[in-house]
Every structure is written in C-alpha cells, then in structure tokens.
C-alpha distance (Angstrom), angle and dihedral (degrees) to the residues before:
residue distance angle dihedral
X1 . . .
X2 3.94 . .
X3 3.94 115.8 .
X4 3.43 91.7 -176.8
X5 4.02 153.9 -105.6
X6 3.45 142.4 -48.8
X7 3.89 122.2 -162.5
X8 4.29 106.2 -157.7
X9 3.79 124.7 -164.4
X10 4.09 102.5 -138.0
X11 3.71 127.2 -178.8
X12 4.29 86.9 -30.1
X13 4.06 87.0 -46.5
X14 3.92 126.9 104.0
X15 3.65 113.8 -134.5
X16 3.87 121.5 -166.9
X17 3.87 110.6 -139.7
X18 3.64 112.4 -173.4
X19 3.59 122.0 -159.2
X20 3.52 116.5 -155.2
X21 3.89 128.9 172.0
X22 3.73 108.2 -137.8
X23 3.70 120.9 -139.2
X24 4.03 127.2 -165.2
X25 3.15 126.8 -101.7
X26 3.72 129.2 -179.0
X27 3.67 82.0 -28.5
X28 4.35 139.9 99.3
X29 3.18 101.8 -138.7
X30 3.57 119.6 101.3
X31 3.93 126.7 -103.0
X32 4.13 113.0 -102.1
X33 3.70 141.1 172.4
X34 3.87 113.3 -85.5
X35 3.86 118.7 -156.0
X36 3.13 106.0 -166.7
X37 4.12 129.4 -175.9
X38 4.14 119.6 -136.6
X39 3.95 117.2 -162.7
X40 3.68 136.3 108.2
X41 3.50 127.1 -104.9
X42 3.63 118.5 -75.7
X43 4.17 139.8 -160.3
X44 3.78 119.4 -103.8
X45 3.96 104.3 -179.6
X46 4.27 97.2 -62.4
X47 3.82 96.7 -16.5
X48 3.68 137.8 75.5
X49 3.69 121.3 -120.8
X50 3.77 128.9 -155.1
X51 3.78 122.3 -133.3
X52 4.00 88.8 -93.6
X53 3.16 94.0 59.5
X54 4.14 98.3 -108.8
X55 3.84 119.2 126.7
X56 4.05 118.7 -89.5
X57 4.12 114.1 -131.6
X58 3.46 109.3 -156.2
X59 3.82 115.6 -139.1
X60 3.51 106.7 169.3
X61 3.87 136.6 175.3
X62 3.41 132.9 -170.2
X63 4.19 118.7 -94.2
X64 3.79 102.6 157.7
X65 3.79 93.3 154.8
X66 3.84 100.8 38.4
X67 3.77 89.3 102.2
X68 3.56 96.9 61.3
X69 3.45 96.3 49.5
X70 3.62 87.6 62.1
X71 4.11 91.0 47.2
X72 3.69 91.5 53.8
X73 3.77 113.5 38.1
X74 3.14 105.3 -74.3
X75 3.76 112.8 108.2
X76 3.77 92.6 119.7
X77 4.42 85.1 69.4
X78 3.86 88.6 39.9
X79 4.28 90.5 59.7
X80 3.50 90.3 36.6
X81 4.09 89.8 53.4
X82 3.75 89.3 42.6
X83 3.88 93.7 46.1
X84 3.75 96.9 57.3
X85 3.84 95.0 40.5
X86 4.09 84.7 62.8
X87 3.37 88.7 51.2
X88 3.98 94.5 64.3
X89 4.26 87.4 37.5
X90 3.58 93.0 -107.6
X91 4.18 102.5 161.3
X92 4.21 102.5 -176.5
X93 3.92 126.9 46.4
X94 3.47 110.1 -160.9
X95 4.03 112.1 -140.7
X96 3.50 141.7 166.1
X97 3.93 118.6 -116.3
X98 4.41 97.6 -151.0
X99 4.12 121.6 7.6
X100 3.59 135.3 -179.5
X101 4.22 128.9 -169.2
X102 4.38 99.3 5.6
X103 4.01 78.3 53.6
X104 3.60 136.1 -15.7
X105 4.02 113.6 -113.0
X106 4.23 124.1 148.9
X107 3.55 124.7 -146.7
X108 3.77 82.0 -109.8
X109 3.26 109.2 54.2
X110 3.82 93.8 44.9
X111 3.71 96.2 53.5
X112 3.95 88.1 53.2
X113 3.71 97.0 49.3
X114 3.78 95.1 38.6
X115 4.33 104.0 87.6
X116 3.65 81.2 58.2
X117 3.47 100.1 51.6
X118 3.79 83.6 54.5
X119 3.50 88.8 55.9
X120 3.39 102.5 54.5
X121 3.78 97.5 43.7
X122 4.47 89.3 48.2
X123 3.91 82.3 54.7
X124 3.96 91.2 63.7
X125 3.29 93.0 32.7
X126 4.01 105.8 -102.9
X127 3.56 136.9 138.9
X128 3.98 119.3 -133.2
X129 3.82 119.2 -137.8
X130 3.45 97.6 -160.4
X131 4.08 115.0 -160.7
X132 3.89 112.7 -153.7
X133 3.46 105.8 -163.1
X134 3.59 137.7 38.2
X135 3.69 137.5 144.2
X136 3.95 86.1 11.6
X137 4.38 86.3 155.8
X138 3.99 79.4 87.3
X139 3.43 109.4 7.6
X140 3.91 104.2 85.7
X141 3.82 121.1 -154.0
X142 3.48 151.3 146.7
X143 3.82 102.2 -104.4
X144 3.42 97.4 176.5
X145 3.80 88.1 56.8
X146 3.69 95.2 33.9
X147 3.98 92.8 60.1
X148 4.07 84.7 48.0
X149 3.74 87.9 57.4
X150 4.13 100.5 39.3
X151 3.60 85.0 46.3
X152 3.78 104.0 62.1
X153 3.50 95.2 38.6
X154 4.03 85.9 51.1
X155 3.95 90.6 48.2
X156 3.93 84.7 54.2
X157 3.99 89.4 49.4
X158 4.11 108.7 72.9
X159 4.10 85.2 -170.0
X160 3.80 86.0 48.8
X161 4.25 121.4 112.0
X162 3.82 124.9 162.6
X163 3.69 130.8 -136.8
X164 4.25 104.3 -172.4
X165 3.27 96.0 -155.6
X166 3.81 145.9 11.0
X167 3.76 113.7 -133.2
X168 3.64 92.5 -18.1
X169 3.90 92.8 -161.7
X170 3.74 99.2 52.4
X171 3.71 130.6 116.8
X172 3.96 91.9 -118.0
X173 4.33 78.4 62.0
X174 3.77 123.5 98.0
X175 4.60 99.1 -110.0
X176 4.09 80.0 -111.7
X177 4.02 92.5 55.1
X178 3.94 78.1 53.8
X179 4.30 84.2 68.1
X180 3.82 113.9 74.8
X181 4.15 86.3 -153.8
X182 3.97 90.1 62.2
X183 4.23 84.7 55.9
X184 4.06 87.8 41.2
X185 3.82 88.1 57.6
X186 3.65 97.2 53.8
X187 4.21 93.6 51.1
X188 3.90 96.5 90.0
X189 3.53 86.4 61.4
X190 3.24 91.3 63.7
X191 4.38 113.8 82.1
X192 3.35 107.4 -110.8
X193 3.92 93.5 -116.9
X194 3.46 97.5 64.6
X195 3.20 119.3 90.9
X196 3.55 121.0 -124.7
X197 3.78 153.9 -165.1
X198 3.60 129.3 -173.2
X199 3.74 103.1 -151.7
X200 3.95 140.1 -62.8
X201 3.69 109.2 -49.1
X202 4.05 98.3 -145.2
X203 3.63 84.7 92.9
X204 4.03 103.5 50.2
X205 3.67 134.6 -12.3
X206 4.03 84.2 -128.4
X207 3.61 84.0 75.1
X208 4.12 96.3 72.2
X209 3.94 98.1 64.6
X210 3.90 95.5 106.7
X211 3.75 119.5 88.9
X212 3.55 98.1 -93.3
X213 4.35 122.6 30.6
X214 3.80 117.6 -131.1
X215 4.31 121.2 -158.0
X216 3.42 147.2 -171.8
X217 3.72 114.3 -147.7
X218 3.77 122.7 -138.6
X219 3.84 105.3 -84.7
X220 4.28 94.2 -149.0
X221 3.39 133.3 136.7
X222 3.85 85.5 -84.5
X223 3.64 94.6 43.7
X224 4.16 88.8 144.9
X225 3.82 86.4 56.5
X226 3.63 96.8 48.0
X227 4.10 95.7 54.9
X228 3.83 90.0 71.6
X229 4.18 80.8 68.3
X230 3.88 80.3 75.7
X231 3.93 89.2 74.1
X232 3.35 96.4 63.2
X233 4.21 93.8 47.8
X234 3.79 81.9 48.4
X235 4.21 87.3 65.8
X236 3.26 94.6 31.4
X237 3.94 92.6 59.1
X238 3.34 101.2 28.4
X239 4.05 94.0 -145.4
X240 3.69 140.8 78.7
X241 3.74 117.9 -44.3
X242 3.60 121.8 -151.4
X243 3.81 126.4 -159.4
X244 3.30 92.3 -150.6
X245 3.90 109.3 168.2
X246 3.87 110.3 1.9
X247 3.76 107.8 160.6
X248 3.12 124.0 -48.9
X249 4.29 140.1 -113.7
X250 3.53 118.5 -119.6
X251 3.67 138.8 146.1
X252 3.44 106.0 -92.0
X253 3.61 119.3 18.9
X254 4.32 131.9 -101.8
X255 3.62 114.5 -157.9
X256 4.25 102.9 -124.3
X257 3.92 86.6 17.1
X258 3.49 120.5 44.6
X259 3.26 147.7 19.4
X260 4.23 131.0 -175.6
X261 3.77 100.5 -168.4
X262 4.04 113.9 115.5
X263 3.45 92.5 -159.1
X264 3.92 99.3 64.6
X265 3.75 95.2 45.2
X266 3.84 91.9 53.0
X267 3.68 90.4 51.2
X268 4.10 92.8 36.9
X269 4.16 85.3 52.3
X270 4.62 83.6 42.5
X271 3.45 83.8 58.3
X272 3.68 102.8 52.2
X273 4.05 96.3 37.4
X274 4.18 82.2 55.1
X275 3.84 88.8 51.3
X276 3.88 91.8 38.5
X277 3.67 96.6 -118.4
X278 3.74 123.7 150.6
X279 3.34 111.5 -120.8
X280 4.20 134.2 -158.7
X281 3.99 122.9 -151.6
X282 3.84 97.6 -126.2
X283 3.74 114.6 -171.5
X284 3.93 141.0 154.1
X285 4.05 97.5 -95.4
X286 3.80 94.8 45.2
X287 4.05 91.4 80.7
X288 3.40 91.3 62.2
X289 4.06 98.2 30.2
X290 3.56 98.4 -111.2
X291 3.98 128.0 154.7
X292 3.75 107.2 -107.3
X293 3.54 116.6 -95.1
X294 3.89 110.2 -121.0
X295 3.64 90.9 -84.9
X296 3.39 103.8 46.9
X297 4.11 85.9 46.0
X298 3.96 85.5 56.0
X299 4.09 87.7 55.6
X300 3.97 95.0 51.1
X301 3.85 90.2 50.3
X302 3.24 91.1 49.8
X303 4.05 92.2 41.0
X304 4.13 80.9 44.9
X305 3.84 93.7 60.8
X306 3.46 97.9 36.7
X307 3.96 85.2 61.9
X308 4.05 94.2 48.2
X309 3.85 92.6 50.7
C-alpha cells in the first residue's frame, strides 16, 4: 500500500523519496516501511553513482531486440529475458531503440512500446541502455525529433541511459551519423538527468562528449590484449567507459568476430574490472534476444567471474 511521496530539495538537487508501506505476500516476514530513493544514474569522475550515493558496476549483456518484442506481442519473452538475466546479477540490457534487416522495428513503433520496456526491466531490477539509431542508411527519421521523444520518456525512466548512436561511423550509418558534430547537436535534447553517450569512440574522439563514453574494443586475434587500450581512453576522457560490444560468444569461433573460449572472456572481463571499465557480455544470440546456447552460457560465467575478481 503506497502512503505517498515526498519531493526534497538537497544540496540544489530534488530528490524523490517514496514512502511505501510494504505488505506480505506469499511471504513470513512481516510487513515494514520501505524508503525508497528514485533518480537515474549519475557521473562521479569515471564511475557511475546510484542515487544513494554507492558506486554502480556495470554488468551488461547484449538485448538489441528486446524492444521489439515488447512492440509486437511479445512481452511474455521480454520478462522472461529480463527474469533470467537477474538471476546471474546482470544490471544493464543493451537494446536497440529502431532496426531494420537483423529485425524489423520503426522509429514508431519503438518509441510507443518503449515506457513499458522500462517497466518491465525496473521490476527485475535492470537498467536499459537504449540505442537510438541504427541502420539510419534506410531507415528514415526525424532525428532531431526522435531524440526529443526518446529523451523525455528516458528522463521519466530512473533505469533509463541513452547511447545516440550505434557505431556511428559504419556503413549501415546515415554519411552525417559519420560526423561527431551532427550527434553533438542533438545532446541538449537530451534532459540533463539522463545519462548519455554519443556513440562508440573507435571511430572519432568527437564521439565521447556525452556524460558517459561508450567503445568497441578491437576484435583481433589478441582481442584480450587489446581491452587494456581502454585504460588509456579512460584518462584520456576522464568519464565512464563502456565496453559496449567487444567480441562476441558463440559456438564455434569467427576470426575478427567471435570467439567461444571461457577462458579469454574471463580474463578479457579481469582486465577491464582491474582498469575499472564497464563491461557488456556480447554474444551471437543477444541480437536477436535469445538465451545463450550452452556455449555461449559457459563464456558469460566465465566473463561473470572475471568481473567479481
């Protein structure tokens, strides 16, 4: 039962405390008063904060089509996907916001379908990276318009963060998604609390003036080696860096893609903890929201451990 709200002026901020009395259910223990803190992540030097104060570990995996499940009936999947990842402690789904040929979602229909997404993934405890823009060569939108939108609804969302753009400088990009000043233009659309990256910085420095920086490590032959070049873009920025889309787990392995050995993505994931880089579980299924396959699973335990030390 919900008694109601308080809205607190601290140090020039507003806080939301929510006071909730808390009723069993199903359960023994005995009801209690829940205060409970609302706010988005935010930026302490080059590591995110939660409302309380205490630091934020980013374990991420990635969701891309877990938004379109939602658009088009398939909410059910969506919970399901978003149960099990809270069951391994996984605390950000990466997902993409509009898609075209690896899955069919419009602009439209993912802005509609994306406060409940938010929903769904606050109720198990996850934060949603949402990615605005991909495959914009075909996919025709109003960005300017498009940011306006996915912003509010992200400022509404305290488990919300915003990636602009995924690989900004590839050929499935729109040649102006290629510029970081087109992405620059579209930040103050963007609410202040929500934090926000531009694009992955491999492809221009440009690309790191959000609040937090998101990358995609080199995906060689020594792809473990090449994730320690994150510590230096940590100084260099000074903010958050995001391991967005090393490369990925699958079953059998793809020279320059992916990779099914446990033992390099625990020390790949070693690596970043030690540098204090967050890191995301990429891997074959996660484009279309699959459950890893056995192998794959064997990779993210292995990535799992390798972030806990």
């Amino acid at each position: 039962m919900r008694l109601g709200a308080l809205a607190l002026l601290v140090a020039g901020g507003i806080f939301r405390l929510k006071a909730e009395a808390t009723l069993p259910v199903l359960s023994h223990e005995p009801g209690g008063f829940h205060l409970q803190v609302e706010g988005h992540l935010r930026v302490s030097g080059t590591r995110f904060v939660k409302p309380d104060g205490s630091v934020f570990h980013w374990r991420g995996i990635s969701a891309f089509r877990l938004l379109e499940f939602v658009a088009h009936g398939r909410e059910p999947e969506a919970d399901a996907y978003l149960k099990w990842a809270a069951t391994k402690k996984l605390n950000v789904v990466r997902v993409f916001a509009m898609a075209d040929g690896i899955f069919q979602l419009t602009p439209e229909d993912g802005l509609r379908a994306l406060p409940r997404l938010f929903e769904i993934a606050q109720r198990h405890g996850i934060h949603v990276e949402i990615v605005a823009f991909t495959g914009t060569s075909v996919i025709n939108v109003d960005r300017a318009a498009f940011v306006k939108s996915i912003g509010a609804i992200c400022a509404r969302h305290p488990n919300a963060l915003l990636e602009l753009a995924n690989e900004p400088g590839h050929p499935t990009q729109a040649k102006e998604m290629h510029d970081p000043a087109h992405l620059q233009s579209l930040r103050p659309l963007v609410p202040t609390q929500v934090p926000l990256a531009l694009g992955s910085v491999e492809y221009h420095d440009g690309f790191a003036a959000g609040t937090y920086v998101t990358w995609h490590s080199p995906r060689g032959s020594d792809w473990v080696r090449k994730v320690d070049e994150g510590t230096a873009l940590l100084k260099k920025f000074g903010k958050p860096l995001i391991n967005d889309e090393p490369i990925g787990a699958a079953d059998k392995p793809e020279p320059g893609r992916r990779d099914n050995d446990p033992a390099r993505f625990r020390a790949a994931a070693a690596a970043m903890r030690r540098a204090g880089i967050g890191a995301t579980f990429h891997y074959d299924g996660g484009i279309q929201t699959r459950l890893p396959t056995t192998v794959e699973s064997a990779c993210l335990d292995a990535w799992l451990a390798g972030l806990a030390g």
